[in-house]
C-alpha positions in Angstrom: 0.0 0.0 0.0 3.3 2.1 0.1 2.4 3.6 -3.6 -0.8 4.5 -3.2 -1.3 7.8 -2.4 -4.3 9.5 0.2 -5.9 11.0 -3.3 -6.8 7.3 -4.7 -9.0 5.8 -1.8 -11.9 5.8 -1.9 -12.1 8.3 -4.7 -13.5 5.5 -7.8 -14.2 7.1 -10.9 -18.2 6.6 -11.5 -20.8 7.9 -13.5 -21.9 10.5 -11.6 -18.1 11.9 -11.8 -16.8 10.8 -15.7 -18.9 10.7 -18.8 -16.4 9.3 -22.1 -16.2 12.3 -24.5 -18.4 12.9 -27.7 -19.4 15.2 -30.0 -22.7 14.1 -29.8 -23.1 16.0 -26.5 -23.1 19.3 -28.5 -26.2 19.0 -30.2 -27.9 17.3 -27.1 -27.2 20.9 -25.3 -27.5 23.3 -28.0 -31.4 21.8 -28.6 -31.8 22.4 -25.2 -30.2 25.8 -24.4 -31.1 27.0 -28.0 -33.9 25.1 -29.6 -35.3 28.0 -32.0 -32.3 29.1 -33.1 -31.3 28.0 -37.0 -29.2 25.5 -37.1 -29.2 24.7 -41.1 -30.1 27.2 -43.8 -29.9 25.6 -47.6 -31.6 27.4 -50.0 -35.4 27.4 -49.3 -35.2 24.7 -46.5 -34.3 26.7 -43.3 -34.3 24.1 -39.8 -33.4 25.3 -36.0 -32.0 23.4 -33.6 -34.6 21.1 -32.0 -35.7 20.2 -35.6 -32.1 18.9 -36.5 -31.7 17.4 -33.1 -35.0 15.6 -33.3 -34.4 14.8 -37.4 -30.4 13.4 -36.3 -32.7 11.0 -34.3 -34.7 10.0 -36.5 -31.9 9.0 -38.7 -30.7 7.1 -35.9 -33.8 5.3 -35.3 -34.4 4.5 -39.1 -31.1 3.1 -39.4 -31.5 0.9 -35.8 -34.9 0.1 -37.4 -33.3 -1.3 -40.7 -30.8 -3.2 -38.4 -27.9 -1.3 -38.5 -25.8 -1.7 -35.3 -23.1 -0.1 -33.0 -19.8 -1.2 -35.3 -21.7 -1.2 -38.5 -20.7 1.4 -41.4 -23.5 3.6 -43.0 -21.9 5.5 -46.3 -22.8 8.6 -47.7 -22.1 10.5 -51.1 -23.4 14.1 -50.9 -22.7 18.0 -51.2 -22.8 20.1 -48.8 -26.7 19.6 -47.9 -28.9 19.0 -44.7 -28.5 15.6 -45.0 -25.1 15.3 -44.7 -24.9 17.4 -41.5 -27.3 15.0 -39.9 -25.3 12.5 -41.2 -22.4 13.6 -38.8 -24.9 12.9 -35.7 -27.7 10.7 -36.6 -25.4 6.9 -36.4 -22.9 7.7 -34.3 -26.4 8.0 -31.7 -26.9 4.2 -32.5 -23.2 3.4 -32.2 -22.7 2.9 -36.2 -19.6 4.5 -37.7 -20.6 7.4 -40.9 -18.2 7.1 -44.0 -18.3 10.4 -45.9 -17.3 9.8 -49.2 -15.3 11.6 -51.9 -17.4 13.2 -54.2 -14.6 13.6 -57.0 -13.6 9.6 -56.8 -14.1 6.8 -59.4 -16.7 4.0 -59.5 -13.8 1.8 -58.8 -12.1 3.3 -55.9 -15.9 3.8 -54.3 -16.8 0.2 -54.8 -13.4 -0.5 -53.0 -14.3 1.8 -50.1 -17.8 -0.2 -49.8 -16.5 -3.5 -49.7 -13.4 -2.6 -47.1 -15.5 -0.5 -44.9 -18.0 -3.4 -44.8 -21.1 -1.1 -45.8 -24.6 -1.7 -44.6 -26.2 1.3 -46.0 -25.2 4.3 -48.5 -27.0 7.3 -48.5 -26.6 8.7 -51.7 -27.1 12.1 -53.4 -29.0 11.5 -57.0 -26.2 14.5 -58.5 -23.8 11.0 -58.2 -25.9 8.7 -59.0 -23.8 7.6 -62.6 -20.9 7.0 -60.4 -22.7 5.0 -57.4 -24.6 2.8 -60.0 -21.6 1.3 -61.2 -20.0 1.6 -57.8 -22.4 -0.9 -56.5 -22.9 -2.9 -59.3 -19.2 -3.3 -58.9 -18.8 -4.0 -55.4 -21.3 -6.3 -55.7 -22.9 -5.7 -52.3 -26.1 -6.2 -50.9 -26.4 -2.3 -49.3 -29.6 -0.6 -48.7 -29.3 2.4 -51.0 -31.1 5.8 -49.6 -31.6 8.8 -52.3 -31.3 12.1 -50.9 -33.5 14.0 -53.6 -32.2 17.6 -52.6 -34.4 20.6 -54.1 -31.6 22.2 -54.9 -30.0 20.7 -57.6 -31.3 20.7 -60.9 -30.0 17.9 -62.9 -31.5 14.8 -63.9 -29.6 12.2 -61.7 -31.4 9.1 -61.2 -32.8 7.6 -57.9 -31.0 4.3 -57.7 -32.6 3.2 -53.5 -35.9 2.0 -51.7 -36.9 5.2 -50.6 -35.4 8.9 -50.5 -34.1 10.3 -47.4 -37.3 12.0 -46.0 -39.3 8.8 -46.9 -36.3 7.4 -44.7 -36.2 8.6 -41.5 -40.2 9.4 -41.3 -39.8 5.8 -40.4 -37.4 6.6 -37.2 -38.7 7.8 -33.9 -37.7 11.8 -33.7 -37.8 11.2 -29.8 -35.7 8.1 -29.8 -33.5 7.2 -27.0 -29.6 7.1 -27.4 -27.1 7.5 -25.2 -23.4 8.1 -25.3 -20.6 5.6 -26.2 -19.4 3.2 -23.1 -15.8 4.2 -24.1 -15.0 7.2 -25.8 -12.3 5.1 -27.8 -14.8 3.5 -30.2 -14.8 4.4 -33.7 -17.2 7.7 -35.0 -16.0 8.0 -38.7 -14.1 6.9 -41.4 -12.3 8.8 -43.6 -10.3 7.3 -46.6 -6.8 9.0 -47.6 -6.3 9.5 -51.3 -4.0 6.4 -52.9 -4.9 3.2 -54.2 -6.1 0.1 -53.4 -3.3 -1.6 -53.1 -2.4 -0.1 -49.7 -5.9 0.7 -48.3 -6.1 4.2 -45.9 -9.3 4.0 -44.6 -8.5 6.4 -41.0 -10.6 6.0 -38.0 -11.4 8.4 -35.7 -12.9 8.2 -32.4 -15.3 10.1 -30.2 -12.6 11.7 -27.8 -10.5 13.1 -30.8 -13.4 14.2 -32.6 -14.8 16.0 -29.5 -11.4 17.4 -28.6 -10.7 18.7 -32.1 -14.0 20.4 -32.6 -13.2 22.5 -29.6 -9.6 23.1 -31.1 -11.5 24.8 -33.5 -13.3 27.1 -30.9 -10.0 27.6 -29.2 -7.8 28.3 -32.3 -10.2 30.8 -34.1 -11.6 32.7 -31.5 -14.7 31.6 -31.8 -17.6 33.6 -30.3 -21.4 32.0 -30.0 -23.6 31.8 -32.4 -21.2 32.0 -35.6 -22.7 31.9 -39.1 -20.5 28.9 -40.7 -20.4 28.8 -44.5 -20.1 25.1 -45.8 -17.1 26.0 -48.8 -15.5 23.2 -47.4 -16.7 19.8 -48.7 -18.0 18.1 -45.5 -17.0 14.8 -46.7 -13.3 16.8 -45.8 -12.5 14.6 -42.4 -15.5 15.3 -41.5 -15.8 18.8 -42.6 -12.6 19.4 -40.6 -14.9 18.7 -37.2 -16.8 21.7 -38.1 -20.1 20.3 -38.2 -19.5 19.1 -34.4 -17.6 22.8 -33.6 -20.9 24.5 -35.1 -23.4 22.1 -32.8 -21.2 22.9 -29.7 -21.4 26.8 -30.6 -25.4 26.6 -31.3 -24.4 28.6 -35.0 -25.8 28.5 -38.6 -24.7 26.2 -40.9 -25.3 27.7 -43.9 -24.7 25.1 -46.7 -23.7 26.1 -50.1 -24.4 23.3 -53.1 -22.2 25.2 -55.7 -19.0 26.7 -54.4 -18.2 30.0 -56.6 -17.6 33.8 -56.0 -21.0 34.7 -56.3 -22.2 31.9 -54.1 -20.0 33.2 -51.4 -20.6 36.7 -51.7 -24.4 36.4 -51.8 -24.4 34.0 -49.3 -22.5 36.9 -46.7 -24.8 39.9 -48.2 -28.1 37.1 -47.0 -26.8 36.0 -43.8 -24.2 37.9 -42.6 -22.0 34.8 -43.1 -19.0 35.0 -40.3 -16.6 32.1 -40.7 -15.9 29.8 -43.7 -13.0 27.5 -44.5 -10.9 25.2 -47.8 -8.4 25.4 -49.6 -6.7 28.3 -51.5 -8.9 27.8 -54.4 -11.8 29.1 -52.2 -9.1 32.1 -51.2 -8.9 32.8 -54.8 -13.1 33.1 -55.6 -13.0 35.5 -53.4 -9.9 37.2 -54.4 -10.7 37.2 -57.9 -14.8 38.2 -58.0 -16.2 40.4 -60.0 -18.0 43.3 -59.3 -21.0 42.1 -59.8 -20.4 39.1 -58.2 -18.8 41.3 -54.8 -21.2 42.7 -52.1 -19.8 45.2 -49.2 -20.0 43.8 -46.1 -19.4 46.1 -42.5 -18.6 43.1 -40.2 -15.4 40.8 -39.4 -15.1 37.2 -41.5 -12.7 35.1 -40.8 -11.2 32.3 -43.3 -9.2 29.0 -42.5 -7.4 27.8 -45.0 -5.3 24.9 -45.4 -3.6 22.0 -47.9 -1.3 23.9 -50.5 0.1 26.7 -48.6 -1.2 29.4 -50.0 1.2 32.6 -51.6 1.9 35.0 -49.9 0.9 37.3 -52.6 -2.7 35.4 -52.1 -2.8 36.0 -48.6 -2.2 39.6 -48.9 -4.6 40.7 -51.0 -7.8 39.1 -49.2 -6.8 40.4 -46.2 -6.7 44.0 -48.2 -10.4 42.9 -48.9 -11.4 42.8 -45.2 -11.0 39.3 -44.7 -8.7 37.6 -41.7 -7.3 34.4 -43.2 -5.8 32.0 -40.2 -3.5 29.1 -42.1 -4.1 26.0 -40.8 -2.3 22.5 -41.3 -3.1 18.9 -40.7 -4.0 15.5 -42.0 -6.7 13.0 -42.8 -4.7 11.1 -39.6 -5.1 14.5 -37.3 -9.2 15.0 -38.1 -8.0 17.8 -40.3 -6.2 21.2 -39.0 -4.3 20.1 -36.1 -1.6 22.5 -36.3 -2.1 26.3 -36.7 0.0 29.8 -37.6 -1.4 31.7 -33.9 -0.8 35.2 -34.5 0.7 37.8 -32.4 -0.6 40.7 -31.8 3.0 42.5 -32.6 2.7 41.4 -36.0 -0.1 43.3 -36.8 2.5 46.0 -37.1 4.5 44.7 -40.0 4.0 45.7 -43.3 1.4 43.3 -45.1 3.7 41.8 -46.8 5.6 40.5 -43.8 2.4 39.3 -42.3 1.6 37.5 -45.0 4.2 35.8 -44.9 4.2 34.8 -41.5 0.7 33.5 -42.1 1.6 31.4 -44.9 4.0 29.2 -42.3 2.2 26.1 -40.8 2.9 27.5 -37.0 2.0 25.2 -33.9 0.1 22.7 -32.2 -3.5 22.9 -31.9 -4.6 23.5 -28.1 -5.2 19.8 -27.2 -2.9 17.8 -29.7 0.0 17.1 -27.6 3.1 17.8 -29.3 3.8 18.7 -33.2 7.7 18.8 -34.2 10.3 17.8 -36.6 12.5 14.8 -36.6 15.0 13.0 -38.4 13.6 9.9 -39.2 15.6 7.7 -39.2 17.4 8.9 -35.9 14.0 10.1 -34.4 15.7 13.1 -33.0 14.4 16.5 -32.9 16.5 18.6 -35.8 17.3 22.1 -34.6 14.8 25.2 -34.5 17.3 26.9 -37.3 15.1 27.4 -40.3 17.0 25.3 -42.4 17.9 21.6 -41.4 14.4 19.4 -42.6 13.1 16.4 -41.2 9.9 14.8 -40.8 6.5 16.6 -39.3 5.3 14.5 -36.6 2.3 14.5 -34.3 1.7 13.3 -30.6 -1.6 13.3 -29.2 -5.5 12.8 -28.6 -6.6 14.6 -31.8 -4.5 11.7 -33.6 -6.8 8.8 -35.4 -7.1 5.1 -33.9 -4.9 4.3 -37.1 -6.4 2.6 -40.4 -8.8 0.3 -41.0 -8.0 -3.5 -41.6 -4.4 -2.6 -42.0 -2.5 -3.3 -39.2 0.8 -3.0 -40.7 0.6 0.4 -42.2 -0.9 1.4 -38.7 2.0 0.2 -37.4 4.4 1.3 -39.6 2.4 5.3 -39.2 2.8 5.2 -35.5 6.3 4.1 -35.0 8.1 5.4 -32.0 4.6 6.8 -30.5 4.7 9.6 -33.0 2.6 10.1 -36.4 4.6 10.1 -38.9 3.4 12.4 -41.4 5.2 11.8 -44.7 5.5 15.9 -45.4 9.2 17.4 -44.9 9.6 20.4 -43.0 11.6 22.7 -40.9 11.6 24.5 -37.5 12.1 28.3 -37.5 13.8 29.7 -34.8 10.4 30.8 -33.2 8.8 27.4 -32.7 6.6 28.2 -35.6 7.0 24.9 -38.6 7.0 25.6 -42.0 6.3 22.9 -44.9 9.7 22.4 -47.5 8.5 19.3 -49.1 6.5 16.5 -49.6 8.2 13.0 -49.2 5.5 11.2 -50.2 4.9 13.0 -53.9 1.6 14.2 -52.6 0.1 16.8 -54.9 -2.5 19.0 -53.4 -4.9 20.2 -56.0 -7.7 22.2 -54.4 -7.4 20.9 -51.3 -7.6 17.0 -52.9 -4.9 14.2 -52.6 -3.4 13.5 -55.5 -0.9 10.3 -55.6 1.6 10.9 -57.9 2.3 7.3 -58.1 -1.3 6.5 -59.0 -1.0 8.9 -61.7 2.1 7.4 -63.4 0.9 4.3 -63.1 -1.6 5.7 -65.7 0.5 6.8 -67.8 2.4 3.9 -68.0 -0.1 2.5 -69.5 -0.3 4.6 -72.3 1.5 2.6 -75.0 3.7 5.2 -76.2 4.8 6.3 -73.0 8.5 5.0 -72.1 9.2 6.8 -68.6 6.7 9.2 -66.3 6.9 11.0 -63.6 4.4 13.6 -62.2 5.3 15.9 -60.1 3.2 19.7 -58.3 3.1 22.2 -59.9 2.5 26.0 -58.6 -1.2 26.8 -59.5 -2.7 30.4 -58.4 -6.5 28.4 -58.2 -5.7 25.0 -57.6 -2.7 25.5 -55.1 -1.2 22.6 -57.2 -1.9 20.7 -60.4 -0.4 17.6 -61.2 2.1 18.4 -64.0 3.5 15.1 -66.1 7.4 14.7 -67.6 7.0 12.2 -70.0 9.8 10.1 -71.9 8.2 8.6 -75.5 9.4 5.2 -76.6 11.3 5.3 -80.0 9.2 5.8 -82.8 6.5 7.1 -80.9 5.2 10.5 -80.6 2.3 12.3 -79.0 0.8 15.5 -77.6 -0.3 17.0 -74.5 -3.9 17.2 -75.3 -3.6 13.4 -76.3 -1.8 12.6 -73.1 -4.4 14.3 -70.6 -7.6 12.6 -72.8 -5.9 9.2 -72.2 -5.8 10.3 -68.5 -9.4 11.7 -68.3 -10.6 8.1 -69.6 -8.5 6.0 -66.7 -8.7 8.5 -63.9 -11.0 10.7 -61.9 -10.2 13.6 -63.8 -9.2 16.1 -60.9 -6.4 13.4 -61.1 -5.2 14.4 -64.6 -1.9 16.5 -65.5 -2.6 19.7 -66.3 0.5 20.5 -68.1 2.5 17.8 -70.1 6.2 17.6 -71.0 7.9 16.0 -73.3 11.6 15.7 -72.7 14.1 13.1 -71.3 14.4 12.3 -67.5 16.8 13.4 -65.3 17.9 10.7 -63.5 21.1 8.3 -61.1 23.6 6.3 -61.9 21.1 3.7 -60.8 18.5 4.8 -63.2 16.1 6.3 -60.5 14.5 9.6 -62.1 15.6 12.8 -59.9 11.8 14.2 -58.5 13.3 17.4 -57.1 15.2 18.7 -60.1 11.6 17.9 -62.2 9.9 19.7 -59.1 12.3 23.0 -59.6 11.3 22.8 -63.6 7.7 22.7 -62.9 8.0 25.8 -60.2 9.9 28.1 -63.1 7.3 27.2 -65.7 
């Protein structure tokens, strides 16, 4: 009894005194505090928070209804839409795990997703439905497909399920009783990286890290109550970068946007006095680069977060001449999105904007509750120094860090050596603490704000029959961030052009996958034969 101290007896952790952590306590207390308050605007359809609470539960008891259990994975491929929000809260109440797809990914890498997820149901928007079709069809799955039928979209997709969504949960009890996880370790969501099949990524997050990161998000933006959040970022984004569990906690307005352009944005802050929004820099750019007609004036303070390519400096300047506050933020699929972010100091709102731009174009530091974030060699998994200059690896200690991948124990392993994340990206520490991206060591492209495996886009190429060597490299895109940008070597005899090149491409990948700009022209590469990436890389930032 030596090592036990006076403050353990008799002091037993019960549950009058611990509660496991979940996001789904947000919208259990914003109902209450806040129940006539709007919760989702989206086009004509305008809900508060009781009716979203009560409709989450619904969807919950529709899907318990069906038989879908705690463990059991409930797809869904949609825009930014009602639907989807609920989707962030309505099976996680029954236990089941929500797996937001990509809206920009092949039939064949969906059908993958279905099977290795398991899937029991898919709730699909009819603006996919030629993609899910053959998706199905391909996995060749028995999955009870939903249709969300959304007024606002005006094509001609076609409804592939039993029922649509409303149809749905009218069937689920808007009163039903849930409670929260026994252990705040079990699974919420899944999220798969970019990359092929051959090396599956689907990430898991739990409760706690979703929970913890949503609050991040309160904590590293400032946020005040009631914000009015603007859905540019795709929610099927980690989970729209825990946003749609940061908004429930803050009893805002999510105000969902379908199409994502300037004039969407701007009219959407002229109607609701629209406060926060995030994505990538191709969002920083509509803005950047409206019209007039498009523009509206606006007298009160909107802030942006912005992540995946880091965006110019040049960029980041001139919105913030246009009344907007950008904060850069940096993360992973692994970290539930922006896990690391540039704070600012108040003493740099004294430089001239150029310097403060680029200050805010470096990565920065940890988010509040993710542990540690530094740089390491490696191989020697030691700390390199805060000069600037020497790179290593980004790594990442913490709660806000993912359970690891699904059904793929050896990558998990591999991703969480030494008790750090290993992130793949290369980077340095400045002499301030603050990190700042160099490279990526994985070949990574980030095209507005999508993974883009560089691998899986040679591998295309290869396959053209003319095509001797390829590699793809980023390249430096003022709307994109990046754009894939191909260096092709042609086999004797053979010839081709660009256009040629990217239509083969178009017709064997998703075509945000596709080079943008093709060159023809030998490889650099080592004695051994191995091309040289980073002298490909300097070629594509001087074009």
């Amino acid at each position: 009894m030596d090592d036990v101290s006076i403050y353990d007896i008799d002091l037993e952790q019960t549950p009058a005194n611990h509660t496991p952590l979940s996001p789904l306590s947000f919208i259990r207390r914003t109902a209450a505090v806040y129940p006539d308050l709007a919760s989702v605007i989206h086009g004509k359809r305008r809900y508060t928070w009781s009716e979203t609470y009560a409709r989450c539960r619904q969807l919950g008891s529709a899907l318990s209804k069906y038989g879908v259990k705690a463990g059991d994975t409930v797809a869904v491929m949609a825009s930014n839409t009602p639907e989807m929000y609920e989707c962030a809260f309505g099976p996680a109440m029954i236990g089941a795990v929500v797996n937001a797809l990509n809206v920009r990914l092949d039939a064949d890498i969906i059908a993958f997703s279905l099977n290795h997820a398991e899937t029991n149901v898919l709730i699909t928007d009819t603006e996919f439905s030629s993609t899910m079709k053959a998706a199905i069809e391909k996995s060749g799955r028995e999955i009870l497909v939903i249709d969300i039928n959304d007024s606002e979209y005006s094509g001609d997709g076609e409804l592939l399920g039993e029922m649509d969504y409303e149809a749905f949960i009218a069937t689920g009890d808007p009163e039903m009783e849930w409670s929260l996880p026994d252990d705040e370790w079990r699974a919420i969501s899944l999220n798969f990286t970019s990359g092929t099949t051959g090396d599956p990524k689907g990430v898991v997050y739990h409760h706690r890290g979703a929970y913890l990161n949503a609050v991040c998000n309160v904590l590293g933006w400032n946020m005040t109550h009631h914000p009015v959040y603007l859905w540019t970022l795709p929610m099927f984004h980690c989970n729209g970068w825990c946003f749609p569990w940061t908004i429930a906690a803050m009893a805002g307005t999510n105000v969902c946007l379908r199409s994502v352009n300037a004039g969407s944005i701007f009219a959407a802050i002229d109607k609701h006095k629209v406060t926060h929004f995030c994505g990538a820099p191709i969002i920083l750019n509509f803005v950047i680069n409206a019209t007039d007609e498009e523009r509206c004036s606006f007298d009160h303070n909107i802030d942006i977060m912005t992540a995946a390519a880091p965006p110019p400096a040049s960029t980041l300047a001139k919105i913030q001449e246009q009344g907007f506050n950008v904060t850069h933020a940096y993360g992973l699929t692994e970290t539930y999105g922006p896990a690391v972010m540039c704070a600012w100091k108040s003493e740099w709102n004294d430089e001239p904007i150029e310097k403060q731009a680029y200050l805010k174009s470096r990565q920065g530091v940890n988010y509040h509750m993710l542990e540690e974030l530094t740089v390491m060699d490696p191989e020697t998994m030691q700390r390199v120094p805060a000069d600037g200059e020497t790179m290593g690896e980004v790594m990442f200690k913490g709660n806000i860090v993912m359970k690891g991948y699904l059904k793929n124990a050896k990558t998990t392993s591999e991703s969480l050596a030494g008790g750090w994340l290993h992130s793949g990206d290369l980077g340095v520490i400045q002499p301030d603490g603050y990190i700042q991206l160099k490279d990526r060591s994985k070949d990574i492209i980030i095209s507005g704000g999508e993974n883009i495996s560089s691998i899986e886009v040679e591998s295309t190429l290869y396959m053209h029959p003319g095509v001797s060597a390829a590699a793809v490299v980023a390249k430096p895109d003022d709307k994109w961030g990046e754009t894939p940008c191909a260096f092709l070597e042609m086999k004797p005899g053979k010839t081709s052009t660009a256009e040629e090149i990217i239509a083969f491409c178009r017709d064997n990948l998703a075509h945000y996958k596709c080079p943008r700009t093709v060159v023809f022209a030998e490889l650099p590469k080592t004695s051994t034969g191995k091309i040289q990436k980073f002298k490909l890389r300097d070629l594509a930032r001087e074009m």
